[in-house]
PDB file with SEQRES, HELIX, SHEET and CRYST1 records, atoms N, CA, C and O in Angstrom:
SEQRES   1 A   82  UNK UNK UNK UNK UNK UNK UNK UNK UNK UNK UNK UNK UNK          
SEQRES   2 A   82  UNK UNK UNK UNK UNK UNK UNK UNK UNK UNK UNK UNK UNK          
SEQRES   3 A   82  UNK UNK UNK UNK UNK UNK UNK UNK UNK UNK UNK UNK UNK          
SEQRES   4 A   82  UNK UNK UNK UNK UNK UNK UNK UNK UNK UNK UNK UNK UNK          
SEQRES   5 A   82  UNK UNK UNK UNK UNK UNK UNK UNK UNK UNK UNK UNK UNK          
SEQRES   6 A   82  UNK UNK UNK UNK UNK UNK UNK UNK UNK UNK UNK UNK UNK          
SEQRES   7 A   82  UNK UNK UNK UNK                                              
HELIX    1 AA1 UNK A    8  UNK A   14  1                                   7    
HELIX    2 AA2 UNK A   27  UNK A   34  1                                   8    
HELIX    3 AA3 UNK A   43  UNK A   46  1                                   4    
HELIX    4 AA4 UNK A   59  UNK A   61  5                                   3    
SHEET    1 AA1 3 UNK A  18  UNK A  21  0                                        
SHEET    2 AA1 3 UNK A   2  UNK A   6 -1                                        
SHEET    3 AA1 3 UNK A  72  UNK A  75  1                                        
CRYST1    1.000    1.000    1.000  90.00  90.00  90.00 P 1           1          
ATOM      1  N   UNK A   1      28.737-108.392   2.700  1.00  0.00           N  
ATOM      2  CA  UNK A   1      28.222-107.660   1.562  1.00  0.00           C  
ATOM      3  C   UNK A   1      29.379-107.065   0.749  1.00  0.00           C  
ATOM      4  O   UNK A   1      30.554-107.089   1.115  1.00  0.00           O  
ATOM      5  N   UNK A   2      28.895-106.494  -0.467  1.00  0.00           N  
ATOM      6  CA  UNK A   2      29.785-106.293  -1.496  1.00  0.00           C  
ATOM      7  C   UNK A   2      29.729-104.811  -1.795  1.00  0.00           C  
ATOM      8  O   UNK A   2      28.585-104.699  -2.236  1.00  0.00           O  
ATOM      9  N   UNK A   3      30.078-104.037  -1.811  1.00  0.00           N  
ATOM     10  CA  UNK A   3      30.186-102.235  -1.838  1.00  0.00           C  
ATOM     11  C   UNK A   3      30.612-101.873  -3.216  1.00  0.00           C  
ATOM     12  O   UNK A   3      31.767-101.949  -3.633  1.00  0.00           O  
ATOM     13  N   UNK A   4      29.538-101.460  -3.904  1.00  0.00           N  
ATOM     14  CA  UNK A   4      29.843-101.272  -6.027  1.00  0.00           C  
ATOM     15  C   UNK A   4      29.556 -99.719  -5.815  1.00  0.00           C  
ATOM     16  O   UNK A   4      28.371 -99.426  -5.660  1.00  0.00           O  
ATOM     17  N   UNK A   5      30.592 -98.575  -5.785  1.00  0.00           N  
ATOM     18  CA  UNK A   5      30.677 -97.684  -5.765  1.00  0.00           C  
ATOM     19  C   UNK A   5      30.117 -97.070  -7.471  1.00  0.00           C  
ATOM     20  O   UNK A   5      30.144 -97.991  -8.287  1.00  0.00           O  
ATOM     21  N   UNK A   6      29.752 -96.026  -7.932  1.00  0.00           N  
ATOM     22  CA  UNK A   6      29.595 -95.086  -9.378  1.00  0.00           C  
ATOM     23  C   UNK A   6      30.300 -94.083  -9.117  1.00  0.00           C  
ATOM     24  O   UNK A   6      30.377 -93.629  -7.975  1.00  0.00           O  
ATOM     25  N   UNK A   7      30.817 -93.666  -9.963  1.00  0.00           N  
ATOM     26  CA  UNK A   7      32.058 -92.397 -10.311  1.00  0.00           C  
ATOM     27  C   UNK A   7      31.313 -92.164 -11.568  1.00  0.00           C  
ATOM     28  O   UNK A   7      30.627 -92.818 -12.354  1.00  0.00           O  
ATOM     29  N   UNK A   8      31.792 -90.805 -11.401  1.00  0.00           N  
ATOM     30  CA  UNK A   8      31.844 -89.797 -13.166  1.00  0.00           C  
ATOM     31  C   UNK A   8      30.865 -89.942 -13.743  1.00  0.00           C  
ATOM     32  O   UNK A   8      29.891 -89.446 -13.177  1.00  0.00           O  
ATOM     33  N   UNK A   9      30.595 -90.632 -15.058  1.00  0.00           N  
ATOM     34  CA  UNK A   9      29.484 -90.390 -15.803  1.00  0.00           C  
ATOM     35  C   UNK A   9      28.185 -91.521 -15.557  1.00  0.00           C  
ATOM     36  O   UNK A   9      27.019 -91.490 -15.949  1.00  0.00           O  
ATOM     37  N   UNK A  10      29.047 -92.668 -14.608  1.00  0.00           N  
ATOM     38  CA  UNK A  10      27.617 -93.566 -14.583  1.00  0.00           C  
ATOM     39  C   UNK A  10      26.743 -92.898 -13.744  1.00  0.00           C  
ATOM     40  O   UNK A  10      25.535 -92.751 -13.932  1.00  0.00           O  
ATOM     41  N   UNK A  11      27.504 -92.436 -12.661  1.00  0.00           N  
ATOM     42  CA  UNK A  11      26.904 -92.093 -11.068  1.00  0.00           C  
ATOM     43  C   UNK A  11      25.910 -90.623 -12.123  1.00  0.00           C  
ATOM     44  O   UNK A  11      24.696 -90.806 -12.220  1.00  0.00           O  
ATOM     45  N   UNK A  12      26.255 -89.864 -12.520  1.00  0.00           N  
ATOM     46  CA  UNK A  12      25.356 -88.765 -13.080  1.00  0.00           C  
ATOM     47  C   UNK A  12      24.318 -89.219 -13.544  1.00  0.00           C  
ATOM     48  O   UNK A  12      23.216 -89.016 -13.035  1.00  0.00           O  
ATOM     49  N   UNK A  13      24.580 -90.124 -14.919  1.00  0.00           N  
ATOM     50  CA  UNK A  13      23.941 -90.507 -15.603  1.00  0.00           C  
ATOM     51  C   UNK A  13      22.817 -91.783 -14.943  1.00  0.00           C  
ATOM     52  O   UNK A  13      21.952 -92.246 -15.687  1.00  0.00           O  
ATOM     53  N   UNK A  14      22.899 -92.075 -14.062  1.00  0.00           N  
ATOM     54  CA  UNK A  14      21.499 -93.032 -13.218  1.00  0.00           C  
ATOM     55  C   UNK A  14      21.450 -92.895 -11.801  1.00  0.00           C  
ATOM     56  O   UNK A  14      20.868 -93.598 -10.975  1.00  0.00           O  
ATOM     57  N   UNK A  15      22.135 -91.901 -11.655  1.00  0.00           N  
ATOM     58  CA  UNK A  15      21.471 -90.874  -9.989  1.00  0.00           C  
ATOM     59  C   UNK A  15      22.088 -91.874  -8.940  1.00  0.00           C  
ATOM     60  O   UNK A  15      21.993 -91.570  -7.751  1.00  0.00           O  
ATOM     61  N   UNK A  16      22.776 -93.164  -9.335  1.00  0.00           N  
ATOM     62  CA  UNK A  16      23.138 -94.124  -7.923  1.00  0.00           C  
ATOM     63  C   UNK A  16      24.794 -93.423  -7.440  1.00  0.00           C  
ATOM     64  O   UNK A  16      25.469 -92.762  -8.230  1.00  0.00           O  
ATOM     65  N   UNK A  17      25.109 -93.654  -6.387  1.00  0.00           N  
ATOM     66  CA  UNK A  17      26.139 -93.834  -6.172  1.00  0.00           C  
ATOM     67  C   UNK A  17      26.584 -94.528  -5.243  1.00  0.00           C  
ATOM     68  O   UNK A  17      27.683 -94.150  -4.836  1.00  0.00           O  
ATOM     69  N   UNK A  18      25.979 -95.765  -4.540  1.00  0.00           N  
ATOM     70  CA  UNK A  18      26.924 -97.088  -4.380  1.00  0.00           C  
ATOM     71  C   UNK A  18      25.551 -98.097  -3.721  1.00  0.00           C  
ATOM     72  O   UNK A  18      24.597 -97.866  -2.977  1.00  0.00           O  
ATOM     73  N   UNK A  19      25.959 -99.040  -4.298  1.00  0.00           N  
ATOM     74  CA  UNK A  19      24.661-100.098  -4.167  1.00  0.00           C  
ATOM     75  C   UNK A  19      25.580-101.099  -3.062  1.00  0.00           C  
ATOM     76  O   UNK A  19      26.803-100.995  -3.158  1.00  0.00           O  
ATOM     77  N   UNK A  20      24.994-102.113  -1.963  1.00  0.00           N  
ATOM     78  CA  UNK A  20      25.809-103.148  -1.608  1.00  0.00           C  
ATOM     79  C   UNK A  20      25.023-104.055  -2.060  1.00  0.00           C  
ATOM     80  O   UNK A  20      23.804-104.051  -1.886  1.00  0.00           O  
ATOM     81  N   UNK A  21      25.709-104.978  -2.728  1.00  0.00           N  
ATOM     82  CA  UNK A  21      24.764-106.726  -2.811  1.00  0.00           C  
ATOM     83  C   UNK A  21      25.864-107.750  -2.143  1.00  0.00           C  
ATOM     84  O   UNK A  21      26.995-107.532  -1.709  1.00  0.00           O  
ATOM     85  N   UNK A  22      25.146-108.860  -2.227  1.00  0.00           N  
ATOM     86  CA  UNK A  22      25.650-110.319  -1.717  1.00  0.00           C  
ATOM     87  C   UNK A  22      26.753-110.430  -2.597  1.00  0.00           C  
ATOM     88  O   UNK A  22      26.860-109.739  -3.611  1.00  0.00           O  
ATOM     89  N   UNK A  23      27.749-111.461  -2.158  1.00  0.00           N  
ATOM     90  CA  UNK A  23      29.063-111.695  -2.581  1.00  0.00           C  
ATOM     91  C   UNK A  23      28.823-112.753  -3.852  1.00  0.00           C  
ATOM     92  O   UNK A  23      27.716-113.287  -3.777  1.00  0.00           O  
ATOM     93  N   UNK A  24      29.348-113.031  -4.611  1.00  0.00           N  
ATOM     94  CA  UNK A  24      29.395-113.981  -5.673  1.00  0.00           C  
ATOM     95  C   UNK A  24      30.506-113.609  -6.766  1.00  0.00           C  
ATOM     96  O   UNK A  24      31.639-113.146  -6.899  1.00  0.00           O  
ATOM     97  N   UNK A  25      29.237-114.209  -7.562  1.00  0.00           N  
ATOM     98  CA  UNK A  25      30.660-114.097  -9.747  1.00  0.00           C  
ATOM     99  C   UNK A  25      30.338-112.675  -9.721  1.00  0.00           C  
ATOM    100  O   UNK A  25      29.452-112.299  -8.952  1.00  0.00           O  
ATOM    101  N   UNK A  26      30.898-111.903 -10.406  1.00  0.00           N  
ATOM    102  CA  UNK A  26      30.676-110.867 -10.747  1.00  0.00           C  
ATOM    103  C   UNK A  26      29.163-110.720 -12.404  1.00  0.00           C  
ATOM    104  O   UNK A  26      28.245-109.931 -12.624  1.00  0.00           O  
ATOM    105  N   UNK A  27      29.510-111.507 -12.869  1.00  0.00           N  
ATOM    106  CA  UNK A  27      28.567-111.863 -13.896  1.00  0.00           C  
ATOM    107  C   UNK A  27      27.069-112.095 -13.060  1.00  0.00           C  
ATOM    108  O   UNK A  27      26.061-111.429 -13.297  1.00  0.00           O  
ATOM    109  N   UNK A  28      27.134-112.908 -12.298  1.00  0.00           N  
ATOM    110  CA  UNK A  28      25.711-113.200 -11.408  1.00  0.00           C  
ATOM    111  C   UNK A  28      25.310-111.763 -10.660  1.00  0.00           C  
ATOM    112  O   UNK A  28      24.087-111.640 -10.598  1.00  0.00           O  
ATOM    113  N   UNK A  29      25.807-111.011 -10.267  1.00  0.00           N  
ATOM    114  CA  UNK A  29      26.152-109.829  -9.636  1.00  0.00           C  
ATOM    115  C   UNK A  29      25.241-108.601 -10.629  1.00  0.00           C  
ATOM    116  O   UNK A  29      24.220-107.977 -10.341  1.00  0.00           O  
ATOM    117  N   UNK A  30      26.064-108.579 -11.843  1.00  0.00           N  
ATOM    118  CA  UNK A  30      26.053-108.150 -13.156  1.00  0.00           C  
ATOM    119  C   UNK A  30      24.211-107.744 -13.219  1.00  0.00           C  
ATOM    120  O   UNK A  30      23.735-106.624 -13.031  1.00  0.00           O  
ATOM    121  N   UNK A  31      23.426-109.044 -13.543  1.00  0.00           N  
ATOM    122  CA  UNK A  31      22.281-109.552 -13.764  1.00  0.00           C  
ATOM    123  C   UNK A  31      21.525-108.865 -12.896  1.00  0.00           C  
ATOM    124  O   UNK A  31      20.582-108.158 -13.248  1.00  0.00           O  
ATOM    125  N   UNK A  32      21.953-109.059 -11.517  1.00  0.00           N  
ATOM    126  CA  UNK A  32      20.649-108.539 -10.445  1.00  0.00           C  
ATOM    127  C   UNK A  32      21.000-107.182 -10.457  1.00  0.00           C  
ATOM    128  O   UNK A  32      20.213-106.498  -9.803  1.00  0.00           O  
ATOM    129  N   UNK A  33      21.947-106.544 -10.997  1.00  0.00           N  
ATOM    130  CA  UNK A  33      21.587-105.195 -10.854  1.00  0.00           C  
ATOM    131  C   UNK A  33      20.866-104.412 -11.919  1.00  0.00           C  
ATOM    132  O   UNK A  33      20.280-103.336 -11.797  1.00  0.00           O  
ATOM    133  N   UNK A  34      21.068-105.370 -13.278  1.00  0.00           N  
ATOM    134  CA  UNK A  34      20.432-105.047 -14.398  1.00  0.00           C  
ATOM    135  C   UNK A  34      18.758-105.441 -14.062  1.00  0.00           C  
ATOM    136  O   UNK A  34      18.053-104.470 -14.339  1.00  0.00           O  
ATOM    137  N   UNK A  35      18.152-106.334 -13.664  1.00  0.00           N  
ATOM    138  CA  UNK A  35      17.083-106.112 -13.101  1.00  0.00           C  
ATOM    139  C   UNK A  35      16.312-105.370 -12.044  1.00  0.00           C  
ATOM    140  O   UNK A  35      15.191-104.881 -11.911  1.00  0.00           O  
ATOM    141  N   UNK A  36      17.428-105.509 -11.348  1.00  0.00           N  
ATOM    142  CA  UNK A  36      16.746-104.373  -9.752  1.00  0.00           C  
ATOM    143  C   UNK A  36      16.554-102.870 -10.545  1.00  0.00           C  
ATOM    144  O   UNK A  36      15.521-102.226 -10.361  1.00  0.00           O  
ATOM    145  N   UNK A  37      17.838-102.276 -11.608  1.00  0.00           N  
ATOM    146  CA  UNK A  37      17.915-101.025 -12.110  1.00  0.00           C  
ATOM    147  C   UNK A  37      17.767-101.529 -13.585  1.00  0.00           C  
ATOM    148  O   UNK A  37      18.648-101.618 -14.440  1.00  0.00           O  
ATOM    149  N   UNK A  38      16.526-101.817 -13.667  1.00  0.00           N  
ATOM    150  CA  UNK A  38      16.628-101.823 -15.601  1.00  0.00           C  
ATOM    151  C   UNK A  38      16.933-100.848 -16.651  1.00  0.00           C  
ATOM    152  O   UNK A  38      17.071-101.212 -17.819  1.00  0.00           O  
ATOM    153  N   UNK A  39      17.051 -99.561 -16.268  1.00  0.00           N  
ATOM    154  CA  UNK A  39      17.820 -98.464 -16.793  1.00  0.00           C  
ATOM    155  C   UNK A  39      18.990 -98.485 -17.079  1.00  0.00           C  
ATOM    156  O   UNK A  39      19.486 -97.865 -18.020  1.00  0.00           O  
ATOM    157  N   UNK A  40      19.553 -99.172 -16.338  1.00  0.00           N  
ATOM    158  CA  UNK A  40      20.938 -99.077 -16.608  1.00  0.00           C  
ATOM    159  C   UNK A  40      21.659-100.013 -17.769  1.00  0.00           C  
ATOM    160  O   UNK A  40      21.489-101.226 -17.885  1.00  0.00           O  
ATOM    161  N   UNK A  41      22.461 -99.219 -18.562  1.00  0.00           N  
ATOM    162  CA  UNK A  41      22.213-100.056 -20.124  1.00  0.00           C  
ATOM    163  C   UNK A  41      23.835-100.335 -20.017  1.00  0.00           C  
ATOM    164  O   UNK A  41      24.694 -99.506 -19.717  1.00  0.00           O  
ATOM    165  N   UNK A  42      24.050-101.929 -20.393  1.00  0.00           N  
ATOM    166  CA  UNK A  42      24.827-102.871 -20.184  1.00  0.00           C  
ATOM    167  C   UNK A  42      25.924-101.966 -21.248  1.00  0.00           C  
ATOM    168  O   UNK A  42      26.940-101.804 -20.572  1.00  0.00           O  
ATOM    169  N   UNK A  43      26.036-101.608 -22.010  1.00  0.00           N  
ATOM    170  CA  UNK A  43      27.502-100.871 -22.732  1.00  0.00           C  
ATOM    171  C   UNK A  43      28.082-100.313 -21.844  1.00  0.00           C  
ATOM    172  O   UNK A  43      29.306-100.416 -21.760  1.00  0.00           O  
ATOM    173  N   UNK A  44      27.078 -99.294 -20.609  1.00  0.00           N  
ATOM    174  CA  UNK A  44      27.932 -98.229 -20.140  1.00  0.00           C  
ATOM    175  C   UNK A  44      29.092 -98.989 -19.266  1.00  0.00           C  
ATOM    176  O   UNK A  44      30.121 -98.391 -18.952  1.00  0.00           O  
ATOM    177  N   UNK A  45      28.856-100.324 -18.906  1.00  0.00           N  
ATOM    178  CA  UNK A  45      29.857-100.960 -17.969  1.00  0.00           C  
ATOM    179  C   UNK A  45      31.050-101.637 -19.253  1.00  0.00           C  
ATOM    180  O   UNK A  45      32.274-101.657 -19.128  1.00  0.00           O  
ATOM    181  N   UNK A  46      30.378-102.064 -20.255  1.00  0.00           N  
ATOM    182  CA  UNK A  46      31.401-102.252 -21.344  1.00  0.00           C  
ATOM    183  C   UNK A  46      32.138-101.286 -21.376  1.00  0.00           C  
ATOM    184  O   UNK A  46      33.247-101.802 -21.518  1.00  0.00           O  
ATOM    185  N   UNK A  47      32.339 -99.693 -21.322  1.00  0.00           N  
ATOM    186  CA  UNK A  47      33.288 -98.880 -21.505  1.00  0.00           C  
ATOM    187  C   UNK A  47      33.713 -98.341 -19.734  1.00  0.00           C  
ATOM    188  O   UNK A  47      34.332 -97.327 -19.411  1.00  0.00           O  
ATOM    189  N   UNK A  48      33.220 -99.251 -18.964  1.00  0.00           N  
ATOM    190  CA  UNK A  48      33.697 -98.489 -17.732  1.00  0.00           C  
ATOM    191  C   UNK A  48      35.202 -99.221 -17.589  1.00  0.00           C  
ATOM    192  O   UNK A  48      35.854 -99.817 -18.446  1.00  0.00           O  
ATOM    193  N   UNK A  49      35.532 -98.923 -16.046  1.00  0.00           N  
ATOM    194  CA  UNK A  49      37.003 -99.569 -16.000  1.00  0.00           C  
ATOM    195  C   UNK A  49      36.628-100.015 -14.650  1.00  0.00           C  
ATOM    196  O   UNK A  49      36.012 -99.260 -13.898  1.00  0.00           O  
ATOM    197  N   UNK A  50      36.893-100.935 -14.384  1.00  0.00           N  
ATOM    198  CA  UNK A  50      36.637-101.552 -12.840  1.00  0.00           C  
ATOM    199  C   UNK A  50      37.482-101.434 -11.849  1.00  0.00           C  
ATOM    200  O   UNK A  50      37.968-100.386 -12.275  1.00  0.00           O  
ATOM    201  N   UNK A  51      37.942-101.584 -11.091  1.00  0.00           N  
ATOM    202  CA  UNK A  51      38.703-101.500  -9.608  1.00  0.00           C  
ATOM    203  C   UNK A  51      37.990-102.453  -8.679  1.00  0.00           C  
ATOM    204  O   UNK A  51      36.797-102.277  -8.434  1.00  0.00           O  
ATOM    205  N   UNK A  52      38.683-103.476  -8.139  1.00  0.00           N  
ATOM    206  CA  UNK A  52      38.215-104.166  -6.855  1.00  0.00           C  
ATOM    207  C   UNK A  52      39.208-103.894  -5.677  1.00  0.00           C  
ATOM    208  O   UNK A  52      40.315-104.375  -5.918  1.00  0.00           O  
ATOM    209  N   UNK A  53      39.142-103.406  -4.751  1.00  0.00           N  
ATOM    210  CA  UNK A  53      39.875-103.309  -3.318  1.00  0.00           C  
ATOM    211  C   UNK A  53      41.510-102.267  -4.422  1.00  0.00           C  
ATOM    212  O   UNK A  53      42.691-102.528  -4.651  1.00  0.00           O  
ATOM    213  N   UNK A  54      40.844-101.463  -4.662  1.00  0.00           N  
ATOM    214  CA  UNK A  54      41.941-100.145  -5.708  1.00  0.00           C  
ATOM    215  C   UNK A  54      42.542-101.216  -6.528  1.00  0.00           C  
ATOM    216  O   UNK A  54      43.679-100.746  -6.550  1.00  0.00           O  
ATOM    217  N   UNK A  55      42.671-102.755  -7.506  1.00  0.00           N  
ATOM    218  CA  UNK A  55      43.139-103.235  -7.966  1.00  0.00           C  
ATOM    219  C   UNK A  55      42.151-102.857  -9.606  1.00  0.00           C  
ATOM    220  O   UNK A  55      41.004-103.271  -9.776  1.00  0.00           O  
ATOM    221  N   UNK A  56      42.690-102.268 -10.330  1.00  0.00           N  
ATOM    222  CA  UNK A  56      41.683-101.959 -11.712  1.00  0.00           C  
ATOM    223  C   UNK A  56      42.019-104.003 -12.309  1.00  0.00           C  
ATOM    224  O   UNK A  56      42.982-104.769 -12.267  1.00  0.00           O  
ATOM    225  N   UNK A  57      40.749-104.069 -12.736  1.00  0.00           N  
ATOM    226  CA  UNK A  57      40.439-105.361 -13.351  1.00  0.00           C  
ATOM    227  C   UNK A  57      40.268-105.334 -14.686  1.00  0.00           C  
ATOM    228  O   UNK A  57      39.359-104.635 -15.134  1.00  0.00           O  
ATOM    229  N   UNK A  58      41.117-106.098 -15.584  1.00  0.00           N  
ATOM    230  CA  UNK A  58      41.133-106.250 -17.110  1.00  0.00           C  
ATOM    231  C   UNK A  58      40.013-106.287 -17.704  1.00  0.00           C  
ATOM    232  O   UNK A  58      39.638-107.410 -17.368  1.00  0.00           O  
ATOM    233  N   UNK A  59      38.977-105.756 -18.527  1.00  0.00           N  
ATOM    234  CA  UNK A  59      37.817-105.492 -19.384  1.00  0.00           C  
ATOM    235  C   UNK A  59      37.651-107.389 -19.706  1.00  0.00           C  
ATOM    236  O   UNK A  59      36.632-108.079 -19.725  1.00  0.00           O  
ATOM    237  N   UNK A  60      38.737-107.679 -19.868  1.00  0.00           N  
ATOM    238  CA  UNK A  60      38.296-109.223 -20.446  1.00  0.00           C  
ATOM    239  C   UNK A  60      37.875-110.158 -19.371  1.00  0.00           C  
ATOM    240  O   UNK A  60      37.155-111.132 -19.594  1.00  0.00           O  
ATOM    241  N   UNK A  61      38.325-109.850 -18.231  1.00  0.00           N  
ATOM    242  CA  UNK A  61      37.928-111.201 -17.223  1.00  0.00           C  
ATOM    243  C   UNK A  61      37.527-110.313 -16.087  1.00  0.00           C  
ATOM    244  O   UNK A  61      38.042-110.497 -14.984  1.00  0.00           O  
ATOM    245  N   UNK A  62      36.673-109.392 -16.266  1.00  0.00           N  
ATOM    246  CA  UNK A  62      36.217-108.719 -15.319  1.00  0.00           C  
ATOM    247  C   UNK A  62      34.669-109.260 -14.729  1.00  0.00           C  
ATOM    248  O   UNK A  62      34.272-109.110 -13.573  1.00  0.00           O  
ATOM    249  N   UNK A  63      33.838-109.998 -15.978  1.00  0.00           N  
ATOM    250  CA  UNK A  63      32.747-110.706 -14.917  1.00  0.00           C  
ATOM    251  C   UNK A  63      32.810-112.525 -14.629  1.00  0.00           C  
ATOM    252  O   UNK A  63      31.947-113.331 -14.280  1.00  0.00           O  
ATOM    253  N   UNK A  64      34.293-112.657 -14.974  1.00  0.00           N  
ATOM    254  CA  UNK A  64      34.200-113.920 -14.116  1.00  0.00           C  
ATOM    255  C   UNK A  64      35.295-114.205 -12.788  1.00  0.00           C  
ATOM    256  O   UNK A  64      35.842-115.224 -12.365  1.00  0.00           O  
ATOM    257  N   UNK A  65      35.310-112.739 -12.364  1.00  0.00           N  
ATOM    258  CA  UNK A  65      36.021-113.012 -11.109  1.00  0.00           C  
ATOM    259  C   UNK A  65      34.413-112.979  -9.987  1.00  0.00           C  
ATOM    260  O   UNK A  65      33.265-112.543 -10.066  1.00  0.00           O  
ATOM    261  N   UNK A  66      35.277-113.743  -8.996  1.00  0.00           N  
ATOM    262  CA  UNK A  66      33.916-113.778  -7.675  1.00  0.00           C  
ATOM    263  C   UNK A  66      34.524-112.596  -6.531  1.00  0.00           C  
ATOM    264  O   UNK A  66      35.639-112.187  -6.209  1.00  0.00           O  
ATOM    265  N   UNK A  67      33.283-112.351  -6.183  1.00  0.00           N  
ATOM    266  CA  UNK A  67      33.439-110.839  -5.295  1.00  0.00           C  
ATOM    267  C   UNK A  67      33.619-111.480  -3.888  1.00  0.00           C  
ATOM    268  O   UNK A  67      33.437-112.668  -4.156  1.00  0.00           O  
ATOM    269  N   UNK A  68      33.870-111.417  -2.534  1.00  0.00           N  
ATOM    270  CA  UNK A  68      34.107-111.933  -1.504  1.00  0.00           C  
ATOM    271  C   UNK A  68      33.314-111.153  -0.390  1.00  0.00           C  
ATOM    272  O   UNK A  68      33.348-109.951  -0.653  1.00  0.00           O  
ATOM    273  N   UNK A  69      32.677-111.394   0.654  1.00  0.00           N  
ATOM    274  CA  UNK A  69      32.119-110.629   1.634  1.00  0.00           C  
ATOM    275  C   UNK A  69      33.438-109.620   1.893  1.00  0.00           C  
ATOM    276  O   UNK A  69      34.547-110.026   2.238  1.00  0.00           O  
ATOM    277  N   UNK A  70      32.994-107.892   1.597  1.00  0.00           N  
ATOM    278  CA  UNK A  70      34.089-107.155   2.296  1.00  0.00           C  
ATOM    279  C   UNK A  70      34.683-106.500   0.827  1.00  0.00           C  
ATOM    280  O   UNK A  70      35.230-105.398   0.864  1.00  0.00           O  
ATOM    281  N   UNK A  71      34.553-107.200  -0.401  1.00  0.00           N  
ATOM    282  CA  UNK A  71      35.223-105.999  -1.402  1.00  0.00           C  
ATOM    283  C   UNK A  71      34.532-105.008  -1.930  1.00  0.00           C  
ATOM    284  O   UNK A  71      33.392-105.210  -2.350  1.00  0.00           O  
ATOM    285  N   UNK A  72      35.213-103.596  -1.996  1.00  0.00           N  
ATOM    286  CA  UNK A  72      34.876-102.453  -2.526  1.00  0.00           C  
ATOM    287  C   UNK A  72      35.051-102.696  -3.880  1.00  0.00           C  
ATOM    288  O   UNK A  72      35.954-103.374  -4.371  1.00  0.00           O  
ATOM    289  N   UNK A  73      33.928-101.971  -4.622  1.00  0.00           N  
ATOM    290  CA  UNK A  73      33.960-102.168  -5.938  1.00  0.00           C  
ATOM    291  C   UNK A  73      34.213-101.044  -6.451  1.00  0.00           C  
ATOM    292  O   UNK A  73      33.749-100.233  -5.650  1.00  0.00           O  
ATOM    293  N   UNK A  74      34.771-100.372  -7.494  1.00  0.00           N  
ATOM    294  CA  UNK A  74      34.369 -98.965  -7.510  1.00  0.00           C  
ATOM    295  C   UNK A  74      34.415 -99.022  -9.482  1.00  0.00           C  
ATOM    296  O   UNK A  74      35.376 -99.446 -10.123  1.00  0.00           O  
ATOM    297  N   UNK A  75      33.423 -98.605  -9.944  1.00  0.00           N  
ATOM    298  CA  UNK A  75      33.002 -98.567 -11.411  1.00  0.00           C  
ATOM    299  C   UNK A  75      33.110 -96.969 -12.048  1.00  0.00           C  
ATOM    300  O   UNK A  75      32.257 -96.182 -11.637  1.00  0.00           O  
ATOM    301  N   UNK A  76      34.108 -96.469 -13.020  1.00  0.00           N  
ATOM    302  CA  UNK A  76      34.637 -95.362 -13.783  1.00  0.00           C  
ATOM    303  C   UNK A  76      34.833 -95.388 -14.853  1.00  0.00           C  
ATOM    304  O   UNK A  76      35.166 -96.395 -15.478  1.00  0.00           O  
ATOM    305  N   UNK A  77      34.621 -93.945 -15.444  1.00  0.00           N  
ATOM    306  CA  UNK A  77      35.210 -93.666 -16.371  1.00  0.00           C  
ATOM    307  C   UNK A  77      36.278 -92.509 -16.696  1.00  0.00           C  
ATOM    308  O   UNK A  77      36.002 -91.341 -16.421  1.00  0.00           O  
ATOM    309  N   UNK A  78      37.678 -92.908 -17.372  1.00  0.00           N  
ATOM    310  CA  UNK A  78      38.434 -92.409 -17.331  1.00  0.00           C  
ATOM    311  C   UNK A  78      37.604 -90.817 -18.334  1.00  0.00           C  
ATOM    312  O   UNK A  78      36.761 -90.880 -19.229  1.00  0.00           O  
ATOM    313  N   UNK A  79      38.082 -89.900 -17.893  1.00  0.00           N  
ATOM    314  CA  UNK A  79      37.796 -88.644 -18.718  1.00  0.00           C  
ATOM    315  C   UNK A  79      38.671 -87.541 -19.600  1.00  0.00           C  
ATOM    316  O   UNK A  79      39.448 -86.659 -19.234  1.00  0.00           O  
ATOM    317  N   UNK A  80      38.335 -87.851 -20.578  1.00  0.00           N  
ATOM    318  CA  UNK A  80      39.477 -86.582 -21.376  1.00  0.00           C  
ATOM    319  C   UNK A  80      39.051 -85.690 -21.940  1.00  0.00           C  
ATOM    320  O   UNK A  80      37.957 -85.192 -21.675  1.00  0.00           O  
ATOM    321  N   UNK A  81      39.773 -85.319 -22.783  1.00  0.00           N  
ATOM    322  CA  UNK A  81      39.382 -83.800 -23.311  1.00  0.00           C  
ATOM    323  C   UNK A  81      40.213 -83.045 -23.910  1.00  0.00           C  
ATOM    324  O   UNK A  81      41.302 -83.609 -24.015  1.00  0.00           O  
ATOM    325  N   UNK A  82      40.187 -81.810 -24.441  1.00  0.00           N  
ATOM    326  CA  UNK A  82      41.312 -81.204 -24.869  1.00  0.00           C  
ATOM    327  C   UNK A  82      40.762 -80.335 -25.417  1.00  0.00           C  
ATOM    328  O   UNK A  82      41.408 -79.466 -26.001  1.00  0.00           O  
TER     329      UNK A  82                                                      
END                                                                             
């Protein structure tokens, strides 16, 4: 299984904080969580920042990497302020 942790404003904002699913694309991945949680609205991952096994993953090729039995996922948003 695959361990997709929520940080900061997603985890507030839709009450989850870590789902496991089956290993695959990340895009296929993507889909079943947007159905299992139809609340959850596809921008907020457009502005998140990804991390697989603490490696942050580039916004551009972040749903066509494949997840492997055993990686931690962890989904954030950086926070500022001033």
């Amino acid at each position: 299984m695959v361990k997709i942790t929520f940080l900061n404003l997603l985890r507030s904002k839709y009450g989850i904080e870590t789902l496991l699913v089956e290993p695959g694309k990340m895009e296929v991945i993507f889909k079943t969580l947007l159905s299992k949680h139809p609340e959850i609205e596809p921008k907020d991952f457009q502005d998140s920042v990804m991390f697989v096994n603490q490696k942050r993953i580039p916004h551009a090729t972040r749903f066509d990497i494949t997840l492997q039995d055993g990686d931690d996922v962890v989904f954030t948003h950086f926070l500022g302020g001033g």
